[in-house]
MDAnalysis code that builds the backbone (N, CA, C; Angstrom):
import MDAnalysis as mda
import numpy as np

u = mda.Universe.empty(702, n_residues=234, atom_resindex=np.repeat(np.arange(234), 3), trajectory=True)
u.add_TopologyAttr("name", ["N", "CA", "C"] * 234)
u.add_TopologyAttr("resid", np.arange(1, 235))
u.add_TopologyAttr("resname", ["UNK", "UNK", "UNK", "UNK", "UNK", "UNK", "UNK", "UNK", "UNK", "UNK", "UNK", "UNK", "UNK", "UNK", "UNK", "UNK", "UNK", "UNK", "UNK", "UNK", "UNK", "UNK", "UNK", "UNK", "UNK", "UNK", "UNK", "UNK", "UNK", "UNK", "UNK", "UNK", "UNK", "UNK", "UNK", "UNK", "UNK", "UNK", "UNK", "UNK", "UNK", "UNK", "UNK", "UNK", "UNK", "UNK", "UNK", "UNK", "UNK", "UNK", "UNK", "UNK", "UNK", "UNK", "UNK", "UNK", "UNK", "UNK", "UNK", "UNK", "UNK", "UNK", "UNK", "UNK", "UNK", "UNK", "UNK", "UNK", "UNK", "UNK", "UNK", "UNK", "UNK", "UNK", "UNK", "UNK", "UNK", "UNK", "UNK", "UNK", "UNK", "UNK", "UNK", "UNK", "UNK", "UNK", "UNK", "UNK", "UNK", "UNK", "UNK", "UNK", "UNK", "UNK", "UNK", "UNK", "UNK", "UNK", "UNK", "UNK", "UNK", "UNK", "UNK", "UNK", "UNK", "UNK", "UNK", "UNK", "UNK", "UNK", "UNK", "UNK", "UNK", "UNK", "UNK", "UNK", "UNK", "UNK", "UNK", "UNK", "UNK", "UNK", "UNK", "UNK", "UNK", "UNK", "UNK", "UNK", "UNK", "UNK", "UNK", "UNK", "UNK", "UNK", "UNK", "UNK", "UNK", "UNK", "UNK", "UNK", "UNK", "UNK", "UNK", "UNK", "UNK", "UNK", "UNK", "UNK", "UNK", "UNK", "UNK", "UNK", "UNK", "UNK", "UNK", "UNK", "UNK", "UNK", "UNK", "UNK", "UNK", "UNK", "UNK", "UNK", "UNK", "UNK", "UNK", "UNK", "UNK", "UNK", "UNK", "UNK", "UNK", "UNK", "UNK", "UNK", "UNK", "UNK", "UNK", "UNK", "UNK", "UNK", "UNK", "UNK", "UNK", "UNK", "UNK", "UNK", "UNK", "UNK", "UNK", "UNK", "UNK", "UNK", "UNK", "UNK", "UNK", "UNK", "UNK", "UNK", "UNK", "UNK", "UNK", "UNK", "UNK", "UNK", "UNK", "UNK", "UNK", "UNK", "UNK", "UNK", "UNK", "UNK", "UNK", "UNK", "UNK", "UNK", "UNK", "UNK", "UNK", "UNK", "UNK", "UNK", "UNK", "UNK", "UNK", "UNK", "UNK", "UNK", "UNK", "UNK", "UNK", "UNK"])
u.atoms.positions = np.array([
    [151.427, 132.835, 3.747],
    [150.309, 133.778, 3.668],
    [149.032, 133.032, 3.292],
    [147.562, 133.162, 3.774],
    [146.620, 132.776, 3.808],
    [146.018, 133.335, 2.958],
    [145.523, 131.998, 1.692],
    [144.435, 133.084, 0.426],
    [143.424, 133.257, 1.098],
    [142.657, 134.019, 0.324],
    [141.549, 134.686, 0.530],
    [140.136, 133.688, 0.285],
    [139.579, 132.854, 0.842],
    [138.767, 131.846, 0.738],
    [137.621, 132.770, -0.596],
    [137.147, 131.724, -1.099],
    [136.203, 132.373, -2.797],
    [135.143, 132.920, -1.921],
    [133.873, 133.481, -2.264],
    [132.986, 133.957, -2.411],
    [132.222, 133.286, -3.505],
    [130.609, 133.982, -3.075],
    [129.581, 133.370, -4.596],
    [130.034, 134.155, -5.469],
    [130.492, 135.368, -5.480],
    [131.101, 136.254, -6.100],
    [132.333, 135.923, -7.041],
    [133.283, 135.819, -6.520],
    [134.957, 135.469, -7.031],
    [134.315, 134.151, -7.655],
    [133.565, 133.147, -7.577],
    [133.412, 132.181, -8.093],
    [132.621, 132.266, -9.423],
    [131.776, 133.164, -9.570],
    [130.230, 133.562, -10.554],
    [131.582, 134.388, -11.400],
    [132.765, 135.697, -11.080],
    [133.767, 135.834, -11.965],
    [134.547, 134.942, -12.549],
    [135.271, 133.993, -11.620],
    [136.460, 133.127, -12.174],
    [135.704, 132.380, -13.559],
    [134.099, 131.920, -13.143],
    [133.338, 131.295, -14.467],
    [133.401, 131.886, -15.750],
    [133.013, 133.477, -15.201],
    [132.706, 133.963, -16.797],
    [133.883, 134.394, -17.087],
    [134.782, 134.231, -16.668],
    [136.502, 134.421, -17.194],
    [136.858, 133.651, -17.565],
    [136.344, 132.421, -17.385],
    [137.262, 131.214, -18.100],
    [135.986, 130.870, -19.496],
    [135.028, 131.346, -19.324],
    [134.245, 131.283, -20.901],
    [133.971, 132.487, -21.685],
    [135.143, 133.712, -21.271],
    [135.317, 134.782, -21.753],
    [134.192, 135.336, -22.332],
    [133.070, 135.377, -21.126],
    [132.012, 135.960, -21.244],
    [131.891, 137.839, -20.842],
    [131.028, 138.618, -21.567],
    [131.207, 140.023, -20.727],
    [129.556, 140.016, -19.482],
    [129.847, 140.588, -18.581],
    [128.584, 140.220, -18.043],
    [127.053, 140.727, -19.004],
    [127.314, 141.348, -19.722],
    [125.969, 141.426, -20.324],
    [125.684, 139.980, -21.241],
    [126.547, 139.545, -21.437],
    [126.344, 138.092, -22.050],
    [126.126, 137.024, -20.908],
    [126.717, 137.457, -20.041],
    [126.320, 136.038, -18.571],
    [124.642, 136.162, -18.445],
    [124.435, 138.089, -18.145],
    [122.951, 138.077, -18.144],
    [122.239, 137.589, -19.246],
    [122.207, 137.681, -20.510],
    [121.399, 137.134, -21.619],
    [121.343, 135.694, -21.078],
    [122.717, 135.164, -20.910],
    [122.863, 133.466, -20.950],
    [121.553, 132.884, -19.390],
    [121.890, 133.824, -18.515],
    [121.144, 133.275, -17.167],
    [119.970, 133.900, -17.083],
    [119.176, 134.916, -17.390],
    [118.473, 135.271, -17.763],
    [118.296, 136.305, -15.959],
    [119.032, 136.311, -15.748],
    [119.206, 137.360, -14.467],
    [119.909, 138.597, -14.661],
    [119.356, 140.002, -14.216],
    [119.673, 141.205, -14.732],
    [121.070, 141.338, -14.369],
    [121.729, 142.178, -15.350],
    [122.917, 142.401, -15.742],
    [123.535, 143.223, -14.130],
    [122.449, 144.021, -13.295],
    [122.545, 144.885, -12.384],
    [122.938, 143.828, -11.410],
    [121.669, 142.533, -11.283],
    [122.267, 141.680, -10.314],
    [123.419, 141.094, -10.022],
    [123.867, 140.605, -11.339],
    [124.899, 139.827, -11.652],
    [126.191, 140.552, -11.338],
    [126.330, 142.116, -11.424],
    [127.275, 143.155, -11.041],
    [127.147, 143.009, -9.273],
    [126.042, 142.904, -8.848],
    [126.427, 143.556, -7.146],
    [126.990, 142.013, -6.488],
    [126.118, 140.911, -7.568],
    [126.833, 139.752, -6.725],
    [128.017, 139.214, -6.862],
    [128.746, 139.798, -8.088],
    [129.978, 139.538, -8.177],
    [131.143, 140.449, -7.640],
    [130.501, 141.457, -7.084],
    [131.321, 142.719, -6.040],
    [130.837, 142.336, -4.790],
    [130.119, 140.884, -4.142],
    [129.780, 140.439, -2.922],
    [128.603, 141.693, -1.858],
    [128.127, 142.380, -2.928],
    [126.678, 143.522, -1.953],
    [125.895, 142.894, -2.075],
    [125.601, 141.449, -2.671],
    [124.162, 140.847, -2.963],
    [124.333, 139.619, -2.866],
    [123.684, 138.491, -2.731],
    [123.255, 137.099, -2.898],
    [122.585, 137.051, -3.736],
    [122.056, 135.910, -3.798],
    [121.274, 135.541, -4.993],
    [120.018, 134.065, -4.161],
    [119.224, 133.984, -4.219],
    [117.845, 133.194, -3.956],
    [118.219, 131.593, -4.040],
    [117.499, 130.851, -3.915],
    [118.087, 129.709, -3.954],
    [117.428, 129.411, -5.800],
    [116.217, 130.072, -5.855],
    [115.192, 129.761, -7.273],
    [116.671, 129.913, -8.500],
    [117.106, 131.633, -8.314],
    [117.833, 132.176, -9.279],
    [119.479, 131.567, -9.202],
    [119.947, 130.596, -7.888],
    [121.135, 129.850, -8.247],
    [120.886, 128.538, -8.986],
    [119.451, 128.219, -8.661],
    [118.720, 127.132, -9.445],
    [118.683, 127.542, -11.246],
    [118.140, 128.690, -11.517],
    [117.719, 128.890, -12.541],
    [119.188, 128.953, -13.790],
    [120.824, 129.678, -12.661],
    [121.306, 130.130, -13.082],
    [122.367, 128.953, -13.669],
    [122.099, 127.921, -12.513],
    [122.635, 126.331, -13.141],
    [122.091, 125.576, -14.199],
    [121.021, 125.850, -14.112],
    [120.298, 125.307, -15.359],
    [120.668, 126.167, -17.008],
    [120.563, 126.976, -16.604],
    [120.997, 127.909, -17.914],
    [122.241, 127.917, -18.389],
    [122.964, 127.400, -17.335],
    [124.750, 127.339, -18.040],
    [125.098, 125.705, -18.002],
    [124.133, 125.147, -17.780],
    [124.288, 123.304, -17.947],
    [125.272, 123.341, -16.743],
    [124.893, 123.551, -15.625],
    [126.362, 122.906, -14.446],
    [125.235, 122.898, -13.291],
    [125.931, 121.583, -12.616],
    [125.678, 121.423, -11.312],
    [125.722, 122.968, -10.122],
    [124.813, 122.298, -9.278],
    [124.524, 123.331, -8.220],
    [125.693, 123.254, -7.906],
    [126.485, 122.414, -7.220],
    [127.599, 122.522, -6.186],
    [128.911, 122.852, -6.960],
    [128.749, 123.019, -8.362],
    [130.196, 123.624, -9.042],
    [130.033, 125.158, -8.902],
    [128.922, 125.460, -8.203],
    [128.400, 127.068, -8.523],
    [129.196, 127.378, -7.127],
    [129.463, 126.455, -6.024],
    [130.286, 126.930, -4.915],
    [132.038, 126.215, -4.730],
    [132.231, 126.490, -6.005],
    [133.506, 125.398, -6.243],
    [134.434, 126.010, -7.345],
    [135.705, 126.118, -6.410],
    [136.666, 126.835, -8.086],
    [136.951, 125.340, -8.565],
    [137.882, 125.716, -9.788],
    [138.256, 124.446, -10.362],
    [139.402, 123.377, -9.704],
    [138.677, 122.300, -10.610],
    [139.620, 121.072, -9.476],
    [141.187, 121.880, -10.097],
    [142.478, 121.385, -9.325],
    [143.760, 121.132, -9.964],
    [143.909, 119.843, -9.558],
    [143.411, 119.139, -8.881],
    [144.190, 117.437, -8.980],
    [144.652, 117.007, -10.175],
    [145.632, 116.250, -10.097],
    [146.270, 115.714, -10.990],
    [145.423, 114.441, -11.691],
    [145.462, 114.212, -13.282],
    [144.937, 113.397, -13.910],
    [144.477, 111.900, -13.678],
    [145.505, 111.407, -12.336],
    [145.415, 110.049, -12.392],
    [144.331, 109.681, -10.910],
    [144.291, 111.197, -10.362],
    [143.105, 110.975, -9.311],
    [143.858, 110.236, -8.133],
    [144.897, 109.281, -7.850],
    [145.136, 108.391, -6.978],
    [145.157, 108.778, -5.894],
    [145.748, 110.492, -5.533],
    [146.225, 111.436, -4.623],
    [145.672, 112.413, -5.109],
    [144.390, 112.996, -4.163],
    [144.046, 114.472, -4.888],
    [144.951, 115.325, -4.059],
    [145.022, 115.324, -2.581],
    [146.032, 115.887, -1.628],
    [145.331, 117.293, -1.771],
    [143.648, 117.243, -1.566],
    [142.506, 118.214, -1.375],
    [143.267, 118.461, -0.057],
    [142.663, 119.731, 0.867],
    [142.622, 119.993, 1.779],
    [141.590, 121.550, 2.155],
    [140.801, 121.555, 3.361],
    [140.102, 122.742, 3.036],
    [139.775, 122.959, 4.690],
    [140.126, 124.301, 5.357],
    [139.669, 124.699, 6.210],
    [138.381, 125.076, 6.608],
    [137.693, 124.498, 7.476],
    [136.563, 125.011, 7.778],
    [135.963, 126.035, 8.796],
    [135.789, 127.387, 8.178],
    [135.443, 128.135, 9.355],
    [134.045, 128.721, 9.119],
    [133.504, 128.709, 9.987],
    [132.231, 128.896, 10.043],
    [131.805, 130.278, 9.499],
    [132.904, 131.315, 9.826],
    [132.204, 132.353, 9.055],
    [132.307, 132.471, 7.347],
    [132.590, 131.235, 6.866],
    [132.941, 131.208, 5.545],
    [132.308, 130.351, 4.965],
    [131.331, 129.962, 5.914],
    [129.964, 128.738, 5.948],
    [128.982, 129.514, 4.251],
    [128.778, 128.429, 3.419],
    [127.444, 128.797, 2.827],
    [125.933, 128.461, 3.317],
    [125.086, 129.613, 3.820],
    [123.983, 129.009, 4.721],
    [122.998, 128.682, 3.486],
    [122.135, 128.176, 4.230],
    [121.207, 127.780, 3.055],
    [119.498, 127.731, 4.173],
    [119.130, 128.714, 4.184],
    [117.726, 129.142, 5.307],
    [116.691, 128.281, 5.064],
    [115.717, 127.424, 5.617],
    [114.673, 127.481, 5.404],
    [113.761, 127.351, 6.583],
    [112.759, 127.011, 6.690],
    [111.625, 127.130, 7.521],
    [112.010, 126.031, 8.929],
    [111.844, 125.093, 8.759],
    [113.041, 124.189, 9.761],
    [114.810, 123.967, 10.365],
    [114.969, 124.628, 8.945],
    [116.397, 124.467, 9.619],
    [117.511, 125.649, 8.962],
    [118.229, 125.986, 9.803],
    [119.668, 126.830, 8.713],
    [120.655, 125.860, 9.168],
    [120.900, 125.778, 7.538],
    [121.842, 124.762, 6.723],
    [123.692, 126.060, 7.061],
    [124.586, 125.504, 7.398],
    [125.691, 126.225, 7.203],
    [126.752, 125.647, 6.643],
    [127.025, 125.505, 5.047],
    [127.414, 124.191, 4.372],
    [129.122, 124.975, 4.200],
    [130.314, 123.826, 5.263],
    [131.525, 123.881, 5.475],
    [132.277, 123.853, 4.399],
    [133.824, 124.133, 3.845],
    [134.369, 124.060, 3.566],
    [133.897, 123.985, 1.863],
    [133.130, 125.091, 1.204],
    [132.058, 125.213, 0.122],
    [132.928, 125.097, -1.124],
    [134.602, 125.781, -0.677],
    [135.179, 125.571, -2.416],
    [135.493, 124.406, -2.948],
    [135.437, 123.266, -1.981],
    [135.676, 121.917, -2.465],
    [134.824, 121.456, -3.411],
    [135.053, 120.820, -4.613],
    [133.828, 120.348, -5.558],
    [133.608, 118.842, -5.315],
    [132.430, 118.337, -5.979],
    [132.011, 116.808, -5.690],
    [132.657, 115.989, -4.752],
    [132.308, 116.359, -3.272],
    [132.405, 116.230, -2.059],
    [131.694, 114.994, -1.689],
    [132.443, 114.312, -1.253],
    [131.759, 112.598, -1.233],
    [131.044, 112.904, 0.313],
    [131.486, 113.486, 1.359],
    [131.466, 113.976, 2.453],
    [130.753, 115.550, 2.662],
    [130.002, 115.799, 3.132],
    [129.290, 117.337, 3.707],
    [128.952, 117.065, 4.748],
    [130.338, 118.149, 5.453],
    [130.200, 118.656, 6.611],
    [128.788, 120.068, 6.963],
    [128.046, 120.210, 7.374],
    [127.567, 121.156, 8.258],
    [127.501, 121.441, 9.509],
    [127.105, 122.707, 9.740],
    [126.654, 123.256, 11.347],
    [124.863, 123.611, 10.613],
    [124.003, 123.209, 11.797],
    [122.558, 123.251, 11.418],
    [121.997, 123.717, 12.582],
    [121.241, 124.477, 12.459],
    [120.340, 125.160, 13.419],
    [118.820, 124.358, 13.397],
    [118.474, 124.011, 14.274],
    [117.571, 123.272, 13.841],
    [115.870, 124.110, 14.891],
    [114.793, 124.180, 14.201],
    [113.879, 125.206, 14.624],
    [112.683, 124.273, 14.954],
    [112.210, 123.568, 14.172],
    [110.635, 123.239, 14.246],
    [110.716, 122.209, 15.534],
    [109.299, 122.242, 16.232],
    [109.376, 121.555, 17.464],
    [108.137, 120.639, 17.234],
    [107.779, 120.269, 16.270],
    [107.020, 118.917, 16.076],
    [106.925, 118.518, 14.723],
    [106.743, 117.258, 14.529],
    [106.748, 116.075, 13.729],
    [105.786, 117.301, 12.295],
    [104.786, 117.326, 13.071],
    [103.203, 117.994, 12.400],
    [104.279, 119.327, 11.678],
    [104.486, 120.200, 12.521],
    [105.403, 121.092, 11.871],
    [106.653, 120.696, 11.652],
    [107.141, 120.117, 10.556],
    [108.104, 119.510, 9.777],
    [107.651, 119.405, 8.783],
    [106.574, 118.607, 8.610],
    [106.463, 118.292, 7.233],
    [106.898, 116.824, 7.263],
    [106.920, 116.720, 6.113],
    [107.271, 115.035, 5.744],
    [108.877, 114.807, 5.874],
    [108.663, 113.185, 6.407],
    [110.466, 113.038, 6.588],
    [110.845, 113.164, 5.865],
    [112.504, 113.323, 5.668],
    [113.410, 113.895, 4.990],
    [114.258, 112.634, 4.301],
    [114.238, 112.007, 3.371],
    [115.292, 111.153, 2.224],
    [116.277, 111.421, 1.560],
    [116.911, 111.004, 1.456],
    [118.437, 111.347, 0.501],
    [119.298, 110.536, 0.420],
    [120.352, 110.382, -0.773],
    [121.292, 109.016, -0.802],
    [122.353, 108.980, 0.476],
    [122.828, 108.335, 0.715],
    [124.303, 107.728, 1.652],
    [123.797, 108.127, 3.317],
    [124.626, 107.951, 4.104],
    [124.334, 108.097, 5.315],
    [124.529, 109.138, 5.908],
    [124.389, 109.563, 7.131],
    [124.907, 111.204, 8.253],
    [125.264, 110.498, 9.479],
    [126.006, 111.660, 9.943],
    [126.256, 111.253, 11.172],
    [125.732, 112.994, 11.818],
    [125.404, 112.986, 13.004],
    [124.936, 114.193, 13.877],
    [125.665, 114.051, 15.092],
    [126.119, 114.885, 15.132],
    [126.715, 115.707, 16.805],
    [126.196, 116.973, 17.200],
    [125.725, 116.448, 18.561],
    [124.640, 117.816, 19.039],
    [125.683, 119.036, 19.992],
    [125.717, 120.319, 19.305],
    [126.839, 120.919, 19.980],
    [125.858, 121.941, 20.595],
    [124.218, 122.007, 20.376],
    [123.650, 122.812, 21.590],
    [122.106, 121.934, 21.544],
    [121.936, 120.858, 22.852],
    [120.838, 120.300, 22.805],
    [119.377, 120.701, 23.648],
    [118.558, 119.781, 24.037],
    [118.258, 118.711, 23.273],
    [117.680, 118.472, 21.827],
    [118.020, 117.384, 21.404],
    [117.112, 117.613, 19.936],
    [116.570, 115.969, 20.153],
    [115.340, 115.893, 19.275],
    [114.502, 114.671, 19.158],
    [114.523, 114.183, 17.837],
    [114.947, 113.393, 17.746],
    [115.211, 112.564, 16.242],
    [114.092, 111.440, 15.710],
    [113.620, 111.800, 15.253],
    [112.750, 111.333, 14.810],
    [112.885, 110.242, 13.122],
    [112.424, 108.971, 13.138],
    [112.994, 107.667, 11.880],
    [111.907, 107.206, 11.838],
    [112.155, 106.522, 10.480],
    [110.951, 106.138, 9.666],
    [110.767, 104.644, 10.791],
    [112.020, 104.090, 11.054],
    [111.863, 102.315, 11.730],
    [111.764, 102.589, 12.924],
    [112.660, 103.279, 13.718],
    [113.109, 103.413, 14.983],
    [111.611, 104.480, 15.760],
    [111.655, 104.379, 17.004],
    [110.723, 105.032, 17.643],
    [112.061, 106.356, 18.366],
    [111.070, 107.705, 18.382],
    [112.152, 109.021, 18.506],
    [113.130, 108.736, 19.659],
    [114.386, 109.052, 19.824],
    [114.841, 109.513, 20.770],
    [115.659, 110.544, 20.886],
    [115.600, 110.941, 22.300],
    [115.820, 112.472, 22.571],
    [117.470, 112.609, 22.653],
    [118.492, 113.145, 22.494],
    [119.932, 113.422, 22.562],
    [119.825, 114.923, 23.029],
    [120.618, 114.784, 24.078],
    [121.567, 115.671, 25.040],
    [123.246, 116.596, 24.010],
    [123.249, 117.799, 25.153],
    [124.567, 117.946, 24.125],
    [125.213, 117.397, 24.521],
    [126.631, 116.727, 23.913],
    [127.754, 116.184, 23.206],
    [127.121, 114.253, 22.578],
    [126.105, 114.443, 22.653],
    [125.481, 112.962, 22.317],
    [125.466, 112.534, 20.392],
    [125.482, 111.808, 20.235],
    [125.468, 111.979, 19.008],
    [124.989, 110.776, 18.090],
    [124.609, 110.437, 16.768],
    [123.924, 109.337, 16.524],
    [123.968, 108.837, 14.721],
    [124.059, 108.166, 14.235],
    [124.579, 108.146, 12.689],
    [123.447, 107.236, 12.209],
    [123.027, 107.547, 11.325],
    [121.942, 106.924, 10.533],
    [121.675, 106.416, 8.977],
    [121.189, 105.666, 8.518],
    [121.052, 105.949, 6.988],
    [120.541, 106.805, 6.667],
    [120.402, 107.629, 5.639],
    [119.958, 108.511, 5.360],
    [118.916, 108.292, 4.164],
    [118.703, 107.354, 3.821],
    [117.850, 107.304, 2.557],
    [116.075, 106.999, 3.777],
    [116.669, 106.548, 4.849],
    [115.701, 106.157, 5.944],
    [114.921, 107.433, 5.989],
    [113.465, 107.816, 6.273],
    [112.909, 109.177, 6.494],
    [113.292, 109.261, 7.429],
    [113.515, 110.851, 8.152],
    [113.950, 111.100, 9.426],
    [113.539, 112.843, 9.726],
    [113.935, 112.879, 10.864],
    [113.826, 114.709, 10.682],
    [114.086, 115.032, 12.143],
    [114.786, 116.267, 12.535],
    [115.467, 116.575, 13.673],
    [114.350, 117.709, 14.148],
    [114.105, 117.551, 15.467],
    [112.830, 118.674, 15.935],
    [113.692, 119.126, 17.388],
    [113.217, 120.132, 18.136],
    [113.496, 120.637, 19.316],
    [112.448, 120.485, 20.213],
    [112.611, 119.713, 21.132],
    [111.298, 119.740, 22.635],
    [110.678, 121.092, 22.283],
    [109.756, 120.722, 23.211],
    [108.790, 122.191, 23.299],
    [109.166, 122.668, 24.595],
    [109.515, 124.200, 24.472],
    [109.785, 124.731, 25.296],
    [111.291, 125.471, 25.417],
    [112.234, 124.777, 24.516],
    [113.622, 125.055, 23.679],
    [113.539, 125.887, 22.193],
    [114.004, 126.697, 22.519],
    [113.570, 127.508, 21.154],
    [114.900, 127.550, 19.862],
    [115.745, 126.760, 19.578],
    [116.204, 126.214, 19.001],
    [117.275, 125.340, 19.429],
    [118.123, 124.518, 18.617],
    [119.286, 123.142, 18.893],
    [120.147, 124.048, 17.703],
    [121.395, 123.219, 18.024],
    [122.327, 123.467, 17.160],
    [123.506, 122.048, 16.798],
    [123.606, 121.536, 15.920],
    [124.432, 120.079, 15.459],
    [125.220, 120.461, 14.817],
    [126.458, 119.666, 14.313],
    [126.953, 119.392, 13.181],
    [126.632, 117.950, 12.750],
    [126.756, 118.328, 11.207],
    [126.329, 117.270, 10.652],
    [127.477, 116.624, 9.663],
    [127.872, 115.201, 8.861],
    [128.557, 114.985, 8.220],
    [127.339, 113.814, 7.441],
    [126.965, 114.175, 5.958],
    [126.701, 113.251, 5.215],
    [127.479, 112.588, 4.312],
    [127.804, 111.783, 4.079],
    [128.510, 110.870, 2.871],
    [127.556, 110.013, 1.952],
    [128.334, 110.041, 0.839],
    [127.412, 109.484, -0.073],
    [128.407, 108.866, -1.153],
    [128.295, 107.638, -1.688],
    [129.505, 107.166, -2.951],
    [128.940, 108.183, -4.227],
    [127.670, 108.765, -4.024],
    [127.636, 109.437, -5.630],
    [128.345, 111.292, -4.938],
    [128.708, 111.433, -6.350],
    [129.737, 112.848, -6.495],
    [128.747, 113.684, -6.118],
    [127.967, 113.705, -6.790],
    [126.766, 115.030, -6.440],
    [125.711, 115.267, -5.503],
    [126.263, 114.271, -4.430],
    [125.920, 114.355, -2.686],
    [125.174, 115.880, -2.730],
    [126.222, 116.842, -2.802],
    [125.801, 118.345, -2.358],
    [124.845, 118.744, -3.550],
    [124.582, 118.276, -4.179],
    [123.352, 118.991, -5.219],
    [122.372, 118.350, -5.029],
    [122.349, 116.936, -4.465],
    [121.659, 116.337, -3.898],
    [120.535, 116.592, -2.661],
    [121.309, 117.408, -1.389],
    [121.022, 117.778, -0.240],
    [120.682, 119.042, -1.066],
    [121.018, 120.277, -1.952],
    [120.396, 121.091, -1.832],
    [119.009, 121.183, -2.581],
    [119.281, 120.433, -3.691],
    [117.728, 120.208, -3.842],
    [116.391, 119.762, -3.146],
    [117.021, 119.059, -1.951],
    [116.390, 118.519, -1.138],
    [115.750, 119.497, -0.149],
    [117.135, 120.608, -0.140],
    [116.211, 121.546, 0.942],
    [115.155, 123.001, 0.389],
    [115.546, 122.319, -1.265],
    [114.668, 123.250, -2.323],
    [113.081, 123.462, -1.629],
    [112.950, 121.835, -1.621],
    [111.647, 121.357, -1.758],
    [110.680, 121.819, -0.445],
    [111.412, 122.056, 0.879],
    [110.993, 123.307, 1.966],
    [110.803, 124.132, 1.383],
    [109.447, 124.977, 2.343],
    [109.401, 126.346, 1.055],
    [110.386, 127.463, 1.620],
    [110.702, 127.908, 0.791],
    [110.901, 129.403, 0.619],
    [112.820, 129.187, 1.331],
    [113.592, 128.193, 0.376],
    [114.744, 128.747, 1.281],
    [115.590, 129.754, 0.761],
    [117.039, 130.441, 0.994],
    [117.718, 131.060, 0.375],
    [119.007, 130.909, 0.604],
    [119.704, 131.217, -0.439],
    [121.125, 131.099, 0.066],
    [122.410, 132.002, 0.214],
    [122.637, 132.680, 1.313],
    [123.490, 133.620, 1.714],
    [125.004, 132.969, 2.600],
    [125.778, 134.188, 2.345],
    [126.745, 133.468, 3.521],
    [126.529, 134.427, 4.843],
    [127.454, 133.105, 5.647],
    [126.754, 132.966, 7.017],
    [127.574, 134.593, 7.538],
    [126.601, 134.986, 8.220],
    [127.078, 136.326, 9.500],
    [127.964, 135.955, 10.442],
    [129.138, 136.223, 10.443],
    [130.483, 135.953, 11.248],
    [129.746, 135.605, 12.788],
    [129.582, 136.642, 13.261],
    [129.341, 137.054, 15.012],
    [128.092, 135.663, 15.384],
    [127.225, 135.949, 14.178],
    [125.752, 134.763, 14.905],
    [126.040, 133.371, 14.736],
    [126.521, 133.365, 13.493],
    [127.291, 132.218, 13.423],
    [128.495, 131.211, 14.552],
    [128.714, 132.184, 14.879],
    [129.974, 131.764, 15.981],
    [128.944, 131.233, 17.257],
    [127.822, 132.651, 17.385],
    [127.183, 132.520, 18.539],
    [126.325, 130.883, 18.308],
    [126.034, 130.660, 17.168],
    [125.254, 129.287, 16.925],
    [125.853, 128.005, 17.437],
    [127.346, 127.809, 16.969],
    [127.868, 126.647, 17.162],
    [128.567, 127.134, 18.605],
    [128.129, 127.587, 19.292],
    [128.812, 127.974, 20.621],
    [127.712, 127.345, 21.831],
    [128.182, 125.933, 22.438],
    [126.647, 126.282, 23.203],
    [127.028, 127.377, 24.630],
    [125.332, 127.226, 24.735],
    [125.239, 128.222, 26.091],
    [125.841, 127.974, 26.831],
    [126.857, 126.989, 27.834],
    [127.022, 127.026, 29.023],
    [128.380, 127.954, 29.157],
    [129.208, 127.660, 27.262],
    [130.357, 128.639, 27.310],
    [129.987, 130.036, 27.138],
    [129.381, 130.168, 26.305],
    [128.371, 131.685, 25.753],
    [128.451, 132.855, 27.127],
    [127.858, 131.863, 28.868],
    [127.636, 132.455, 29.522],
    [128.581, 132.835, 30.669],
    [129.792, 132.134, 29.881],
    [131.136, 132.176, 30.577],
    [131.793, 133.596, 30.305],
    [131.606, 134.269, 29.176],
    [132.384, 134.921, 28.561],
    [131.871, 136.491, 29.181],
])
């Protein structure tokens, strides 16, 4: 029988159950209303990217333990014998102005590896903003193209779908769509030797304005990582 993959929800409970908190004490502690903290732990609500920010800070824990039950690996680490399905409708998205982030397989904690599916929107350099930095490397596979890749050393080049291209990542860079394509769609895999890779990348996509973080819509989601030529098969 197949568990029931966590939620921001089941995860924001399992916490204040294991510090035998009542939620009017989670709210004092996070400083987010007691009302909120009820609908998002019954899954009717999300929460902002500011107030998962605010709500890590207030309980001293990393962003990415906020999408993570607890480890059980065994003490000596040699064999964690992790394993985690990735399905897209169980994606944590993470919106912003250039890109939706759809971050895979979310209950895993300090993930040396992040997998995504990314939607990628802006169609010039000018609208981007400044390249994008971060520790360890990525790799990109374009599963609806073209997209134009753009590096701090390298001069842009354009990738087709199934093309694909791996980079450093501390290098500036930033993924745009020709003009005239009204969005791309990739997966992405970053690695990094430090643990907190994923708090890493989300702070990173803090710094875009205005992002948020919801989970992903089953149906659009599917329709995202689907390219068109099957889409129009069906």
């Amino acid at each position: 029988m197949t568990s029931r993959q966590p939620t921001l929800g089941s995860l924001l409970r399992g916490l204040r159950a294991r510090n035998n908190w009542t939620l009017k004490e989670m709210s004092e502690r996070t400083g987010i209303p007691l009302s909120t903290l009820s609908k998002v732990e019954h899954d009717r609500l999300t929460l902002t990217y500011d107030k998962l920010l605010q709500l890590s800070q207030r309980l001293n824990l990393r962003m990415s333990e906020l999408f993570a039950e607890p480890e059980t690996a065994s003490a000596g680490g040699a064999i964690t014998a992790r394993r985690s399905i990735g399905r897209l409708e169980e994606a944590i998205r993470v919106q912003t102005p250039n890109y939706d982030y759809y971050y895979l397989c979310p209950e895993l904690r300090r993930k040396r590896m992040v997998p995504t599916v990314t939607r990628i929107r802006a169609h010039s350099v000018q609208e981007f903003g400044e390249l994008v930095r971060h520790p360890g490397e990525e790799y990109i596979y374009v599963i609806e193209g073209p997209v134009e890749i753009h590096t701090e050393f390298y001069e842009p080049v354009t990738l087709q779908t199934g093309e694909s291209i791996y980079i450093d990542s501390t290098m500036g860079h930033a993924y745009i769509v020709p003009e005239g394509i009204e969005e791309a769609v990739v997966l992405g895999v970053c690695s990094s030797a430090e643990e907190d890779l994923m708090e890493s990348l989300m702070t990173l996509h803090h710094e875009e304005p205005a992002p948020t973080v919801v989970r992903a819509p089953p149906r659009r989601l599917e329709a995202a990582a689907t390219p068109k030529r099957q889409r129009a098969r069906r």
